[in-house]
Kinemage of the C-alpha trace (Angstrom):
@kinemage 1
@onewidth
@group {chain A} dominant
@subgroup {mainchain}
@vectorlist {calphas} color= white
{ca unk a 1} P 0.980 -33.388 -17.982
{ca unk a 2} L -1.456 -30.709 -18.624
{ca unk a 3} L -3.278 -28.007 -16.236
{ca unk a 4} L -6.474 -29.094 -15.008
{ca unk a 5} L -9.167 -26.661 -14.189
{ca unk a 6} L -10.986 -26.198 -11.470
{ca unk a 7} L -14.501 -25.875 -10.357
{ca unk a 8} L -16.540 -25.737 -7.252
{ca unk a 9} L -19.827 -26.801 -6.151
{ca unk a 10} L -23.086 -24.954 -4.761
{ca unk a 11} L -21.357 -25.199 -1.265
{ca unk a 12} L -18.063 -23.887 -1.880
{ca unk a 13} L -16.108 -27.099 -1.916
{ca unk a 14} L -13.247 -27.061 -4.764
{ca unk a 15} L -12.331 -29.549 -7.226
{ca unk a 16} L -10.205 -30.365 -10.343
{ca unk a 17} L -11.874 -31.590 -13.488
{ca unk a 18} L -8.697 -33.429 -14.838
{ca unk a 19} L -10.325 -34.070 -18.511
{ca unk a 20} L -10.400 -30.028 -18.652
{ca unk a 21} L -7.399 -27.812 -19.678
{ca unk a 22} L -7.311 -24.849 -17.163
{ca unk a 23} L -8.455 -21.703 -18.788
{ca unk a 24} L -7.404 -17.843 -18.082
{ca unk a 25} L -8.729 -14.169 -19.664
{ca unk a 26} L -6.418 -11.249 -20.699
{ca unk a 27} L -9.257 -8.581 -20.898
{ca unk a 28} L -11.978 -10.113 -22.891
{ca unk a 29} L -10.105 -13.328 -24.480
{ca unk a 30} L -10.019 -16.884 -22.499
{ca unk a 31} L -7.253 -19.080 -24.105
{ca unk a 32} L -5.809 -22.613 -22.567
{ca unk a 33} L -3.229 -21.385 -19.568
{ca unk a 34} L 0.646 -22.871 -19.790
{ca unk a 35} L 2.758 -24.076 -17.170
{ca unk a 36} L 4.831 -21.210 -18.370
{ca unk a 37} L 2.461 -19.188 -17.467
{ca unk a 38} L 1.732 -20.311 -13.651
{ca unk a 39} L 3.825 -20.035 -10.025
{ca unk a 40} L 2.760 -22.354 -7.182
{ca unk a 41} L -0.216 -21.038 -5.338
{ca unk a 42} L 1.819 -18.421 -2.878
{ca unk a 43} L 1.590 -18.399 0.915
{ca unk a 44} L -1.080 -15.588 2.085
{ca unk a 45} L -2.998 -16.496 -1.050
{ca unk a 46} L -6.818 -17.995 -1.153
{ca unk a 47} L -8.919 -19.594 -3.303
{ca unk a 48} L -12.766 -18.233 -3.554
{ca unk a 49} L -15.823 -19.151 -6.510
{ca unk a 50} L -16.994 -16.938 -7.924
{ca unk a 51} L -21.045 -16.739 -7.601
{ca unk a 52} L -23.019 -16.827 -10.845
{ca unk a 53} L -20.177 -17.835 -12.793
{ca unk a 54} L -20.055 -21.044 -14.950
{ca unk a 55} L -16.117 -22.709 -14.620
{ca unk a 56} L -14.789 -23.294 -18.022
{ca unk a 57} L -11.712 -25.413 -19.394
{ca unk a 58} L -10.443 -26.288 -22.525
{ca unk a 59} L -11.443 -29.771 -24.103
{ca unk a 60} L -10.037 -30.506 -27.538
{ca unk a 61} L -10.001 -27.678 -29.381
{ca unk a 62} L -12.798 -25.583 -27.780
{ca unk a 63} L -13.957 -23.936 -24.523
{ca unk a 64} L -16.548 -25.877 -22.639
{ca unk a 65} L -18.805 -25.665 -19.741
{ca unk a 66} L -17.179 -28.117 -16.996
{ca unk a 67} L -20.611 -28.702 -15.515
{ca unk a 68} L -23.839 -26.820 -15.336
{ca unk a 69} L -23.692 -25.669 -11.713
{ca unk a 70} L -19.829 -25.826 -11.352
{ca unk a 71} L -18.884 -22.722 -10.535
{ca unk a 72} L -15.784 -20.888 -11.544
{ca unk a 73} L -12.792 -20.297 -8.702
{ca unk a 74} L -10.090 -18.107 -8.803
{ca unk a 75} L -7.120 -17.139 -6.705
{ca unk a 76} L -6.482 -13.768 -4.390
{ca unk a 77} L -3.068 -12.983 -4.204
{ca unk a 78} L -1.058 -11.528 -1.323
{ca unk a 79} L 1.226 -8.759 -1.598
{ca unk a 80} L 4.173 -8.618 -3.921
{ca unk a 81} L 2.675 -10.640 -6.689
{ca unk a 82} L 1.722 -9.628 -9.865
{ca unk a 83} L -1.403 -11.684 -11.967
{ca unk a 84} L -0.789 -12.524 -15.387
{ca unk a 85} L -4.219 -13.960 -16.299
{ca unk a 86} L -7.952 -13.092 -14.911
{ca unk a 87} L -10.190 -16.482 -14.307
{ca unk a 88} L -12.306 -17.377 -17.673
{ca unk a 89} L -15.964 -18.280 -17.102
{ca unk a 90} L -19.465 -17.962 -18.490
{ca unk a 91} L -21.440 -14.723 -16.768
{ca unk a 92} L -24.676 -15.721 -15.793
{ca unk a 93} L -27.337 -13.426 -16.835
{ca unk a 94} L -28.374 -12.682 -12.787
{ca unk a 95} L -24.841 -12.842 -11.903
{ca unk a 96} L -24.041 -10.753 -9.257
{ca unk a 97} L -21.671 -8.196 -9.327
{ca unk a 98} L -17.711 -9.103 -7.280
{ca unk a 99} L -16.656 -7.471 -3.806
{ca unk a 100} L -13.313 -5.639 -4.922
{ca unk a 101} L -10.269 -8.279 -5.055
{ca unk a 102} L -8.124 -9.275 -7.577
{ca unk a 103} L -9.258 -12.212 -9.015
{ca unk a 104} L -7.023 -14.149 -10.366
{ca unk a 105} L -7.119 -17.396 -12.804
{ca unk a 106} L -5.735 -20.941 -11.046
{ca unk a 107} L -5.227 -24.842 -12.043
{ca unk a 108} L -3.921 -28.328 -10.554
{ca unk a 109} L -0.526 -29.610 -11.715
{ca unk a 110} L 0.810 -32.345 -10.255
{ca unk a 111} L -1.651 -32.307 -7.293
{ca unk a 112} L -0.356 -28.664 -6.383
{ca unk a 113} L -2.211 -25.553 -6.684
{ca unk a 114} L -0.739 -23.019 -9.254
{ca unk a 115} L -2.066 -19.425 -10.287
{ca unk a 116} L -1.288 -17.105 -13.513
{ca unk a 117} L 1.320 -14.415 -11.465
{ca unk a 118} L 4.849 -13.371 -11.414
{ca unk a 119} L 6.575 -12.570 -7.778
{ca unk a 120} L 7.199 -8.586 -8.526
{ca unk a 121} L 8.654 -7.856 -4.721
{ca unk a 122} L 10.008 -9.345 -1.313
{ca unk a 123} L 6.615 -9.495 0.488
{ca unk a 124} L 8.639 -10.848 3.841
{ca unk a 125} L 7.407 -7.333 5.428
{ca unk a 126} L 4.059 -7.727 3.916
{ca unk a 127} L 3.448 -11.250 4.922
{ca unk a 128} L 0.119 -12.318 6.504
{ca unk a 129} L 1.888 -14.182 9.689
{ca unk a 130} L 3.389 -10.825 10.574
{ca unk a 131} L 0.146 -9.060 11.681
{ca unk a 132} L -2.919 -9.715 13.595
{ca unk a 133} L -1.073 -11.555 15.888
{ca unk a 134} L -2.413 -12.924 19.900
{ca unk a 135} L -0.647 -9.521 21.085
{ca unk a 136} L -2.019 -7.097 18.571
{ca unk a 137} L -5.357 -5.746 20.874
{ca unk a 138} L -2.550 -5.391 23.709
{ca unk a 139} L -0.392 -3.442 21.470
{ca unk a 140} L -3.428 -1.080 20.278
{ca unk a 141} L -4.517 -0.390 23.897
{ca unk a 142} L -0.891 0.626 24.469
{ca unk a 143} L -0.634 2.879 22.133
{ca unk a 144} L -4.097 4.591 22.537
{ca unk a 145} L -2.759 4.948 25.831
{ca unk a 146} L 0.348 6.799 24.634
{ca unk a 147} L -1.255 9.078 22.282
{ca unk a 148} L -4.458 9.470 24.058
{ca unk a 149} L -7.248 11.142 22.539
{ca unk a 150} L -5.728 11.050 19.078
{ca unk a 151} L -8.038 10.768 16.536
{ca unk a 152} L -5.829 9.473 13.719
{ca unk a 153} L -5.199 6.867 16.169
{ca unk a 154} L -8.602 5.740 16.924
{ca unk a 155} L -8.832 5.619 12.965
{ca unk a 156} L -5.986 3.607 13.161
{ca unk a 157} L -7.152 1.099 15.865
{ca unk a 158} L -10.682 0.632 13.928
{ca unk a 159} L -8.896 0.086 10.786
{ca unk a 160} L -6.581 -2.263 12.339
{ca unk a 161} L -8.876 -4.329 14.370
{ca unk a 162} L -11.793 -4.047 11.672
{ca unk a 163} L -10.156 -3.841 8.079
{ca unk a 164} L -6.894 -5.693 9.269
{ca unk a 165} L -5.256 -2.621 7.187
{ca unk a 166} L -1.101 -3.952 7.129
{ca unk a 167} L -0.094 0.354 7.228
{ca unk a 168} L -2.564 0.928 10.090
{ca unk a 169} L -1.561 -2.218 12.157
{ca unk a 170} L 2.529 -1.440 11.798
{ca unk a 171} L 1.736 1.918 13.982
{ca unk a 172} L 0.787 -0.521 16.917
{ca unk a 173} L 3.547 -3.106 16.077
{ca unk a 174} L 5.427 0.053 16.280
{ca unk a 175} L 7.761 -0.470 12.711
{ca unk a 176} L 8.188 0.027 8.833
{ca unk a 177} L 5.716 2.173 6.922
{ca unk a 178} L 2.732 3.237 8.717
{ca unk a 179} L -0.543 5.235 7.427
{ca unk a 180} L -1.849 8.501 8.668
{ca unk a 181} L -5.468 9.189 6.911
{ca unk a 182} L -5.788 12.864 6.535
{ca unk a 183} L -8.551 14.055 4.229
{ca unk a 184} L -12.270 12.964 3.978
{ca unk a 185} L -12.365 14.613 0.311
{ca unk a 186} L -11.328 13.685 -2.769
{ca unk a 187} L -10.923 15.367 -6.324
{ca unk a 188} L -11.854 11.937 -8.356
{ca unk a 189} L -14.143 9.539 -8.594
{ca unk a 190} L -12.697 6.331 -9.187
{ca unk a 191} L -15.058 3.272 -10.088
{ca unk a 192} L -12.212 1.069 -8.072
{ca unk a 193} L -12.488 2.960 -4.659
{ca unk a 194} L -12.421 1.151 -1.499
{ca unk a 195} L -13.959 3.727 0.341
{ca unk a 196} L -16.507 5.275 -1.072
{ca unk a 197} L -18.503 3.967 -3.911
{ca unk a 198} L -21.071 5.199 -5.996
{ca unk a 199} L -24.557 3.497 -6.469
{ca unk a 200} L -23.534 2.072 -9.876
{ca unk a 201} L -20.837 -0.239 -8.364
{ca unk a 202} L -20.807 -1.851 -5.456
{ca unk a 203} L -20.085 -2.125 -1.888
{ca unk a 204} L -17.164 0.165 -0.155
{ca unk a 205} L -14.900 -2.634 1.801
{ca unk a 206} L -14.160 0.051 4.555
{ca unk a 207} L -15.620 3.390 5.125
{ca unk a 208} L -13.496 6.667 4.762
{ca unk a 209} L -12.414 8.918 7.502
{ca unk a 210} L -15.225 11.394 8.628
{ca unk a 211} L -12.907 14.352 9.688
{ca unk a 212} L -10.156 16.443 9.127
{ca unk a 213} L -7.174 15.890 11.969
{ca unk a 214} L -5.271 18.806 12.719
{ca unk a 215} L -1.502 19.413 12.418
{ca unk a 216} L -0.560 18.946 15.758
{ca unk a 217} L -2.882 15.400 15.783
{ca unk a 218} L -0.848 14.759 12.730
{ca unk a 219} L 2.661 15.812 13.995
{ca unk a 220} L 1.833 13.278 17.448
{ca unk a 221} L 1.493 10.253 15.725
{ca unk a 222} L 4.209 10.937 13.110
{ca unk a 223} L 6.874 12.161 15.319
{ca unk a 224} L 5.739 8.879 17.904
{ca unk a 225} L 6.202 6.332 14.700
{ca unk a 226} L 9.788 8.328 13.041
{ca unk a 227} L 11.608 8.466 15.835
{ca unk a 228} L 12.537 4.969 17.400
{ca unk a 229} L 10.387 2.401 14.750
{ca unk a 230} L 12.803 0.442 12.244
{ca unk a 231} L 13.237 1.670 8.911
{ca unk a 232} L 10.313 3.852 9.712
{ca unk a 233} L 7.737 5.188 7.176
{ca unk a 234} L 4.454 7.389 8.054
{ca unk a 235} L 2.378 7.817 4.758
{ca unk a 236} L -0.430 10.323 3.878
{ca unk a 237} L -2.971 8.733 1.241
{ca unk a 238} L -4.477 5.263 3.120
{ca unk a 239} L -7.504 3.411 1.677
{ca unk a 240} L -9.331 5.030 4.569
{ca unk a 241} L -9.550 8.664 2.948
{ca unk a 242} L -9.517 10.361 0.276
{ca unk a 243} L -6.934 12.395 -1.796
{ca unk a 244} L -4.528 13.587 0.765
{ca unk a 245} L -3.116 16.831 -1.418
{ca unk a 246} L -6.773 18.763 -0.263
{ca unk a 247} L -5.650 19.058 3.002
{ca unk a 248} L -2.705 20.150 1.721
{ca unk a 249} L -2.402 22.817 5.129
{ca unk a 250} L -2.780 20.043 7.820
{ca unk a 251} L -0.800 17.688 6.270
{ca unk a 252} L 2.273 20.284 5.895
{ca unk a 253} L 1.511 22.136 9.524
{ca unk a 254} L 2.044 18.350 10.386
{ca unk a 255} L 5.444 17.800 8.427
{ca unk a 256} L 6.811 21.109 9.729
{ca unk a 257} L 6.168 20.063 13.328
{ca unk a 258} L 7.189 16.733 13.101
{ca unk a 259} L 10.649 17.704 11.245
{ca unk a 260} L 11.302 20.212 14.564
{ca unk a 261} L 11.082 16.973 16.545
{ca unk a 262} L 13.302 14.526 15.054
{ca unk a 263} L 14.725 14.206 11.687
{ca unk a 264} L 14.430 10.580 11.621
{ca unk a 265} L 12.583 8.320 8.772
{ca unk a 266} L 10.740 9.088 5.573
{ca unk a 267} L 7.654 10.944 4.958
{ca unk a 268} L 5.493 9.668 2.400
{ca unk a 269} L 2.519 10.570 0.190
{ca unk a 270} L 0.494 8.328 -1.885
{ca unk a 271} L -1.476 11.052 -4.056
{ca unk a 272} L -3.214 11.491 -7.400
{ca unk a 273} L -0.694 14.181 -7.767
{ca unk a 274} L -3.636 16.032 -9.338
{ca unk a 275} L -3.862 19.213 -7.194
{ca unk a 276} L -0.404 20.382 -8.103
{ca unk a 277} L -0.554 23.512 -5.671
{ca unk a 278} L -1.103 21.177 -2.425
{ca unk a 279} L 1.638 18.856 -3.767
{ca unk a 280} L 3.640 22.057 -3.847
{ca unk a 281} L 2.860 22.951 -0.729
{ca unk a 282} L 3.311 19.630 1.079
{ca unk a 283} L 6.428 19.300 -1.319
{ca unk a 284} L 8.061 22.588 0.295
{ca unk a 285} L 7.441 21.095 4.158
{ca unk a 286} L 9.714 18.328 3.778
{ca unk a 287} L 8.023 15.858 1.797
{ca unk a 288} L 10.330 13.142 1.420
{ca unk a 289} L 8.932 10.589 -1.256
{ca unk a 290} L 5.791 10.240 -3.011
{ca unk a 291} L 3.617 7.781 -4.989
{ca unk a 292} L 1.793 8.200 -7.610
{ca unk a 293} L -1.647 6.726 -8.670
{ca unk a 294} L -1.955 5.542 -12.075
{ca unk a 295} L -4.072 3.150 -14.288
{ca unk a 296} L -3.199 4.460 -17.771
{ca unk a 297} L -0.779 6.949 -19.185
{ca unk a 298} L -3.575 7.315 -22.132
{ca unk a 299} L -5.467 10.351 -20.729
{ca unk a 300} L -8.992 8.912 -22.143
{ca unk a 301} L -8.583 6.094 -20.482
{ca unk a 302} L -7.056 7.460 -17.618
{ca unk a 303} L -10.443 9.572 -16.990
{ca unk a 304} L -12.997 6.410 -17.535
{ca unk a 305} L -10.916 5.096 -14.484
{ca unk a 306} L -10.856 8.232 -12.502
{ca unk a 307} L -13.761 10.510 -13.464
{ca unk a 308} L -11.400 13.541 -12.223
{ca unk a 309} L -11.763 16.945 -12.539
{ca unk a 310} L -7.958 17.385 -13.004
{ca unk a 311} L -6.291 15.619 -15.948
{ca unk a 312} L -2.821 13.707 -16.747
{ca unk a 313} L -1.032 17.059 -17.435
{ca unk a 314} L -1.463 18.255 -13.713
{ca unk a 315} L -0.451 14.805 -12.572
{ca unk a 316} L 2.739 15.433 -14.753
{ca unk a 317} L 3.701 18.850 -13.342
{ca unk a 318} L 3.152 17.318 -9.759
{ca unk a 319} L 5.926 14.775 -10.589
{ca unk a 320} L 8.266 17.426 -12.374
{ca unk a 321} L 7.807 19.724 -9.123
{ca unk a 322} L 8.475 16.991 -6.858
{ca unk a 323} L 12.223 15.958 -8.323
{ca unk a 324} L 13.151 19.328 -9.125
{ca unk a 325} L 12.681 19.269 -5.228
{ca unk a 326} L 14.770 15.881 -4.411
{ca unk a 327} L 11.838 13.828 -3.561
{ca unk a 328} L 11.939 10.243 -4.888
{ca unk a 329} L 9.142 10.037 -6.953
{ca unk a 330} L 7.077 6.664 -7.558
{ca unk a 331} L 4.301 5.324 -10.170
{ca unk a 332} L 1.569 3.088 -8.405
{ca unk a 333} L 0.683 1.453 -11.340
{ca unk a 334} L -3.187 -0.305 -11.111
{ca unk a 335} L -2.698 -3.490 -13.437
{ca unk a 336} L -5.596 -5.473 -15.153
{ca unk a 337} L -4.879 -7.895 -17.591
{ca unk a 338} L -5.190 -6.978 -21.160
{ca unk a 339} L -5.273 -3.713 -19.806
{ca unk a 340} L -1.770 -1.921 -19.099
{ca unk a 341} L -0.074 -4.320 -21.630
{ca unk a 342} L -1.517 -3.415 -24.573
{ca unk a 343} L 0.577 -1.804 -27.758
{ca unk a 344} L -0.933 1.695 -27.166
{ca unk a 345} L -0.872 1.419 -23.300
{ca unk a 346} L 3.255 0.566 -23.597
{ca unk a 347} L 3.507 3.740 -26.320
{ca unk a 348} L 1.913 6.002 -23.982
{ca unk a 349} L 3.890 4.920 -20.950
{ca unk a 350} L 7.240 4.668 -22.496
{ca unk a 351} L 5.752 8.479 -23.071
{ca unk a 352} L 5.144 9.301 -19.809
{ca unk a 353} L 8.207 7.627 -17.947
{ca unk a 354} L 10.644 9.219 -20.719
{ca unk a 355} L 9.222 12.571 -19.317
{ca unk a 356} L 8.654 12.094 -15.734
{ca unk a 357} L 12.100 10.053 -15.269
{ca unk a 358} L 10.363 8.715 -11.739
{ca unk a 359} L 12.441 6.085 -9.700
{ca unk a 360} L 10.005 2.809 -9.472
{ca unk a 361} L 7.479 1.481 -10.603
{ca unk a 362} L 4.681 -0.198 -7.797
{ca unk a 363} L 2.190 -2.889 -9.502
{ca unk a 364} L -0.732 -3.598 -7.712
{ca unk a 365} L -3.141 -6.136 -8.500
{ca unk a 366} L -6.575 -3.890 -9.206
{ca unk a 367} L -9.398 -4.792 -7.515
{ca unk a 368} L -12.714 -5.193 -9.203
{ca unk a 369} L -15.502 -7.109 -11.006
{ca unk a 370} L -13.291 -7.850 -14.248
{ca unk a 371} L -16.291 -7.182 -16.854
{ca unk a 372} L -18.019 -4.211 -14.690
{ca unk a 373} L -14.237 -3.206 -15.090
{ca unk a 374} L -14.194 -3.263 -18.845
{ca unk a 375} L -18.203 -1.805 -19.040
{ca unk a 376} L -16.226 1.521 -17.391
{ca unk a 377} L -12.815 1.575 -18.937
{ca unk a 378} L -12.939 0.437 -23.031
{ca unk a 379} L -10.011 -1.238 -24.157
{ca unk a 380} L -7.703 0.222 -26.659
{ca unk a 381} L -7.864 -1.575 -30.338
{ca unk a 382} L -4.113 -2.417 -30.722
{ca unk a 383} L -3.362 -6.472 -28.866
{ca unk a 384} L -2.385 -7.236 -25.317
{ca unk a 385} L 1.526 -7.961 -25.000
{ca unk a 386} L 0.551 -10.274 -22.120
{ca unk a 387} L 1.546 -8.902 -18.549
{ca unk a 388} L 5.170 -10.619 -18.990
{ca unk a 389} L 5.922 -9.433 -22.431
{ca unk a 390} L 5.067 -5.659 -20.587
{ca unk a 391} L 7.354 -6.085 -17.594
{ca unk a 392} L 10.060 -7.238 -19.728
{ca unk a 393} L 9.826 -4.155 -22.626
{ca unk a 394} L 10.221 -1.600 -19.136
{ca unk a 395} L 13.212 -3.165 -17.925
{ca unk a 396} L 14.876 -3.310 -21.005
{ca unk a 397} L 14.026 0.060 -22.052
{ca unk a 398} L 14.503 1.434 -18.278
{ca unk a 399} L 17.200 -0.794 -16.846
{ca unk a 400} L 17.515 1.979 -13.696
{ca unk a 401} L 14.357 1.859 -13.247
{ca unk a 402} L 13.052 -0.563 -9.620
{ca unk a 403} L 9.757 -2.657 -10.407
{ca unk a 404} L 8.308 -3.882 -7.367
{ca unk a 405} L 4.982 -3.994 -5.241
{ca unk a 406} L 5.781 -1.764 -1.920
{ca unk a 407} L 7.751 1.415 -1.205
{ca unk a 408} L 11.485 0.752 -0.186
{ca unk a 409} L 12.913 2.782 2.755
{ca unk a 410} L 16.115 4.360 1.802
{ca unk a 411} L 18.625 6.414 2.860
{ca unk a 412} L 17.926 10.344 2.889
């Protein structure tokens, strides 16, 4: 029995077109999907169409049009899964362009959803059922209450109760890892930001924070969150901001103050890593882990995704300060499709994590118009692996080395 693809009409209704074989993309290239390829449409996940896109399958031995106003759907993944395959369809010439989510390519088998992904971490923390729950208002009030006149709290609250943001929201469920935006600036220019876009894109999903909290603001909430929350995380770096390392002073006033207070819990960044003096300095405070952002270990195409005015060789000598200091170092590692798994792509970052020796490796889904996507950042000439073939080449060659989707507390 064969995948059948799936369309959806001019109001959003969804349906299979059984005499079509379901169709995926890896980078520019649609090719007929395999049950190999496919997991059972996860809980937390949702199916959209996608607007001024034509759905395509595979009859015989071409690629057709399903139907002239069928439009193409695809699959958004929760947390802790990986996508294998972007959605194939025809672009319309007025097409507009996608809000920023990971699109990913689906099918009917045996009357049950399925979608091109591997499961890369426990998501049980992550899961949609565990936040915005009946309480969750009550819970922000309580802690606004608690740490009144806080501003990284009233961040918090809006993100929470506006953006649903899973790191904002576990402040006011009062566990696990919880964010604390710091710095309005930011030393790149990413075409994949989610808070702050330039006119060439698209719309921002959530605006950035508009000041600069100080280090006893900073110290309140963290010292609040470490000391009583389960396996408790507070991390700089939130979609809300910018790159956390410029306000390199607050941020390690703040770790200084809260490490007086209780020693309790892990202190994160999520970073660039591309102003190597503030990692230094927030490094020397106490820092106890960090994460690193990272689409390519290719430096060209590491700057048509991040338009920075540092470069790969600063983000490098951020790392290397940061173990020879005992912090656990982590890659988030942005993955598109045909992207990240191509011959030169798994060169360079064999490369890279042969020098940098870093403990895990974080995939995350990006988000963003596949083709804008590709109209920024040029593929390399060498083939794609596929996302699987990737995955499987790190492991072997790294067999220390954690792949997953989150950061892990862990022991100090």
């Amino acid at each position: 029995m064969l995948l059948a693809a799936l369309f959806a009409d001019e109001n959003g209704e969804i349906f299979d077109a059984p005499d079509f074989r379901a169709m995926g993309r890896i980078g520019r290239d649609d090719m007929v999907l395999n049950l190999d390829d496919m997991i059972p449409l996860p809980e937390g996940a949702t199916l959209v169409y996608l607007p001024g896109r034509t759905a395509v399958g595979g009859r015989g031995q071409r690629e057709a049009v399903i139907r002239c106003n069928a439009l193409a759907v695809a699959a958004l993944l929760p947390a802790g899964y990986t996508r294998t395959h972007l959605p194939a369809f025809k672009k319309k010439a007025d097409a507009p362009v996608l809000p920023l989510y990971g699109y990913t390519a689906a099918a009917l088998y045996r009357d049950t959803i399925y979608v091109a992904a591997v499961k890369s971490d426990d998501n049980d923390k992550w899961c949609p059922s565990r936040y915005n729950t009946s309480d969750f208002k009550k819970r922000v009030s309580k802690v606004k209450k608690q740490l009144r006149g806080n501003r990284i709290v009233e961040q918090l609250a809006h993100c929470s109760l506006k953006w649903h943001c899973c790191t904002a929201q576990n402040l006011f469920y009062h566990r696990w890892e919880a964010g604390i935006p710091v710095s309005p600036a930011c030393n790149a220019n990413c075409i994949g930001c989610i808070s702050l876009q330039s006119s060439e894109c698209c719309p921002s999903p959530q605006s950035r924070i508009s000041f600069s909290p100080t280090p006893e603001e900073i110290a309140a909430v963290g010292t609040y969150h470490l000391s009583s929350a389960p396996e408790a995380i507070v991390s700089f770096g939130q979609g809300c901001e910018g790159e956390p390392s410029l306000a390199f002073n607050n941020i390690a006033g703040g770790i200084q103050l809260i490490r007086r207070q209780t020693n309790k819990g892990l202190i994160n960044i999520n970073t660039n890593a591309g102003f190597t003096g503030g990692i230094r300095a927030i490094v020397d405070a106490g820092l106890d882990s960090m994460r690193v952002s990272m689409i390519s270990a290719i430096p060209k195409t590491y700057q048509a995704y991040y338009r920075s005015d540092y470069d790969l060789e600063d983000v490098k000598q951020s790392i290397f300060y940061a173990r020879e200091k005992g912090v656990r170092v982590s890659l988030n590692m942005l993955f598109f499709p045909g992207l990240n798994d191509r011959e030169e792509e798994l060169k360079a970052w064999i490369a890279f994590l042969d020098e940098t020796r870093v403990a895990m490796v974080q995939l995350r889904n990006l988000n963003f118009d596949p083709d804008l996507f590709l109209d920024f950042v040029p593929l390399q000439p060498g083939k794609s692996l596929g996302v699987k073939v990737f995955l499987t080449h790190l492991q072997n060659r790294y067999p220390n080395l954690l792949l997953g989707s989150f950061s892990h507390f862990f022991e100090k």
